[in-house]
C-alpha positions as CSV (number, residue, x, y, z in Angstrom):
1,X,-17.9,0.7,20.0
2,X,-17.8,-1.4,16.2
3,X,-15.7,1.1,15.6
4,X,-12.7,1.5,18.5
5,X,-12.9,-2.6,18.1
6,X,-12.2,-2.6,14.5
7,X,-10.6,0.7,13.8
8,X,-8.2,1.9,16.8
9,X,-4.8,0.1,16.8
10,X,-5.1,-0.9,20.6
11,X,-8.9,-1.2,20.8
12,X,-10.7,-0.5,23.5
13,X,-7.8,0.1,25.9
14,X,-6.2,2.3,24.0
15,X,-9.9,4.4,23.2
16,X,-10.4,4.6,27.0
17,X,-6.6,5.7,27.5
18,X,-7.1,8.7,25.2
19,X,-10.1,9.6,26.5
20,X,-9.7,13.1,28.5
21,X,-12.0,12.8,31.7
22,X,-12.9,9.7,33.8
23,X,-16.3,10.2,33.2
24,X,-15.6,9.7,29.8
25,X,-13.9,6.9,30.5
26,X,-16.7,5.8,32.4
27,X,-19.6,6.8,29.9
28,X,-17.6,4.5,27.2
29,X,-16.8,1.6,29.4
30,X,-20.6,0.4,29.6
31,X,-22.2,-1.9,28.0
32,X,-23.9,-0.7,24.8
33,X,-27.1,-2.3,23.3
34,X,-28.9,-1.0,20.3
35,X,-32.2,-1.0,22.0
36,X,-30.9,1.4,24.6
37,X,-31.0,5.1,24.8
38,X,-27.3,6.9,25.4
39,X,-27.0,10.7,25.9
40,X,-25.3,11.6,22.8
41,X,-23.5,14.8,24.1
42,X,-20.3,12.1,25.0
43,X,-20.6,10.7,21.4
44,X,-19.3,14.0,20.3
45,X,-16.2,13.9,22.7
46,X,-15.3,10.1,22.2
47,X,-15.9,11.1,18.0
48,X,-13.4,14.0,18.8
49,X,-10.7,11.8,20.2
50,X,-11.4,8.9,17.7
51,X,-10.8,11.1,14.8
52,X,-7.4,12.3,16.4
53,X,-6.5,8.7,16.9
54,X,-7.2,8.2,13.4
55,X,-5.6,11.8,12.4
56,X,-8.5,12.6,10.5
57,X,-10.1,16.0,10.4
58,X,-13.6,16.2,12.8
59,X,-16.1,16.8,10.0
60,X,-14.1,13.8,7.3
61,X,-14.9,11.6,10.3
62,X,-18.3,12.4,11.4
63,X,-19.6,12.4,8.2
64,X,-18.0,9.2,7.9
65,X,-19.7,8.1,10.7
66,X,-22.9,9.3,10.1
67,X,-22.9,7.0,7.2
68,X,-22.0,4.0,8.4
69,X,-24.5,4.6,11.5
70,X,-27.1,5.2,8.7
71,X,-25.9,1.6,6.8
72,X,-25.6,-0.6,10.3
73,X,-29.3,1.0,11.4
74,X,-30.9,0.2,7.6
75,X,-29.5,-3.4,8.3
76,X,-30.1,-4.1,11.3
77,X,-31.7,-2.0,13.8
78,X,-34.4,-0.7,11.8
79,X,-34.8,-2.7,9.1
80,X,-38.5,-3.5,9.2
81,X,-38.9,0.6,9.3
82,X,-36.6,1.0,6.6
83,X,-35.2,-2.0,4.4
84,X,-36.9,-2.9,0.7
85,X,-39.5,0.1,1.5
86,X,-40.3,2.9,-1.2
87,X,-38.8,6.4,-0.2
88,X,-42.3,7.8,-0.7
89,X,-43.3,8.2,2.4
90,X,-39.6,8.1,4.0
91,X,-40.7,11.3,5.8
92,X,-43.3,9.7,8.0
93,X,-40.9,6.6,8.9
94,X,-38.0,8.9,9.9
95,X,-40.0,10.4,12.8
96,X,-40.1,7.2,14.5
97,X,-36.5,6.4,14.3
98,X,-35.6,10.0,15.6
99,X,-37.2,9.9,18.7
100,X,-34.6,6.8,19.4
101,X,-31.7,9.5,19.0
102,X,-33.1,12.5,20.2
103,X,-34.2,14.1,23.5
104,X,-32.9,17.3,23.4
105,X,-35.1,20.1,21.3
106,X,-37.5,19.4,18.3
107,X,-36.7,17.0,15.2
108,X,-38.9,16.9,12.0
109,X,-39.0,15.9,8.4
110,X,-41.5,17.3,5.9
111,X,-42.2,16.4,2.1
112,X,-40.8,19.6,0.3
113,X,-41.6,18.3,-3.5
114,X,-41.1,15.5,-5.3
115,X,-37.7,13.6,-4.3
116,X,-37.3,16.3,-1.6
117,X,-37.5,16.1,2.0
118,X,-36.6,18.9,4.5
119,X,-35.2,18.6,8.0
120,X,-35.3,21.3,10.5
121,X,-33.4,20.4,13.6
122,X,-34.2,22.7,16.5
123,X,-32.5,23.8,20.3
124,X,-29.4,22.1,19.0
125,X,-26.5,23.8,21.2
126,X,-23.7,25.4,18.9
127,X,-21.3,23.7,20.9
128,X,-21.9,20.2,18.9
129,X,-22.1,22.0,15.1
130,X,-18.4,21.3,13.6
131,X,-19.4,17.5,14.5
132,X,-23.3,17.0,14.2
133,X,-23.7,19.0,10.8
134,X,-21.5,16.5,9.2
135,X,-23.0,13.9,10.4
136,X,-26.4,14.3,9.9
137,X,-25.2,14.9,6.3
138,X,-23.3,12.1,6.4
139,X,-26.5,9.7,7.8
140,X,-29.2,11.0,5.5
141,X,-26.9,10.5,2.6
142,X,-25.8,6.9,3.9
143,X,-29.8,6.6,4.7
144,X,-30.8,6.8,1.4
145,X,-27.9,5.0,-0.1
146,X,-28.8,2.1,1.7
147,X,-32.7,2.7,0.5
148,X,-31.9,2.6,-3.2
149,X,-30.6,6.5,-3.7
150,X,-27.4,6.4,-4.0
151,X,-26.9,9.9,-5.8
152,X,-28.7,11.4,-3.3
153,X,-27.8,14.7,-2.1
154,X,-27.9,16.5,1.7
155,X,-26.9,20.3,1.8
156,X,-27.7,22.5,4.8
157,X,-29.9,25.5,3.8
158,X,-30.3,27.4,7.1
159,X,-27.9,27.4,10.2
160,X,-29.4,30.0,12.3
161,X,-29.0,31.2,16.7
162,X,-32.0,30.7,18.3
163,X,-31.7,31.5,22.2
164,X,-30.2,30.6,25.0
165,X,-30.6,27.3,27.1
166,X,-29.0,29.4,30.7
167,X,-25.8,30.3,29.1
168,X,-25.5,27.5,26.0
169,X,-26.2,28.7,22.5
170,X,-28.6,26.9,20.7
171,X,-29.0,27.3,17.1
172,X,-31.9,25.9,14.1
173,X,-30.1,24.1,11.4
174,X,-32.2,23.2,8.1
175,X,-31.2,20.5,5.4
176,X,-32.7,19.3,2.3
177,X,-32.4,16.1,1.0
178,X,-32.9,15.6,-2.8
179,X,-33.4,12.1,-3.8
180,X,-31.8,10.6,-6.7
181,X,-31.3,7.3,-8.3
């Protein structure tokens, strides 16, 4: 909501005027507080119509995003779990701090050598891919950034179908994150 306030010529109104559904409309119209939990399926909507607004392509804008969520959440929402702390044991804290965005499927980070962490991301439906795969890529880069890695890179090694939720697609998708000064 940062965002539509600072970013969207018209602000809010004109957010909540573009938005296609009323329950859209509804969904972005609450009040938001960082220590609450909001299904995240809308986020990918309201990103889809905020990157039209701000003629950007989907996956320039969700990256984008992902890093700035990644910046505001090393700043202030969790910055006892993550500010002025070595990236050692990054890993471990990250689990924490995913269970505050996910409740859909299986999230975990592992150690995968030195400087090297691996995410596998699991049950995710495809539906969300052209805007979550940027993002995470986008948050884990901004993550580290913010922790003192700037040249950090985030590449996705494995994008892979993995069943069916009823009729919905899901899919695996692997990253690695190689940590650099």
């Amino acid at each position: 909501m940062h965002l539509v306030t600072c970013r969207v010529e018209g602000g809010l109104p004109a957010f909540a005027a573009a938005l296609p559904t009323p329950a859209l409309q509804s969904f972005f119209g609450q009040p938001f507080l960082a220590s609450s939990f909001y299904d995240m399926f809308p986020l990918v909507a309201g990103s889809g119509v905020l990157a039209s607004l701000a003629r950007s392509p989907l996956d320039a804008f969700a990256h984008q995003q992902g890093r700035a969520q990644a910046s505001y959440d090393v700043e202030h929402q969790y910055r006892a779990l993550l500010q002025g702390r070595s990236t050692d044991d990054v890993h471990s804290r990250l689990r924490p701090l995913a269970g505050r965005y996910y409740d859909f499927g299986e999230w975990d980070v592992e150690r995968a050598g030195l400087n090297r962490l691996r995410v596998v991301e699991r049950a995710l439906p495809i539906w969300i891919m052209p805007w979550f795969v940027p993002m995470q890529i986008g948050y884990f880069s901004g993550l580290m950034a913010a922790m003192g890695k700037p040249g950090t890179t985030v590449t996705m090694q494995s994008f892979r179908r993995e069943g069916l939720a009823g009729s919905m697609q899901l899919v695996v998708l692997e990253l690695e994150v190689v940590m650099r000064d």
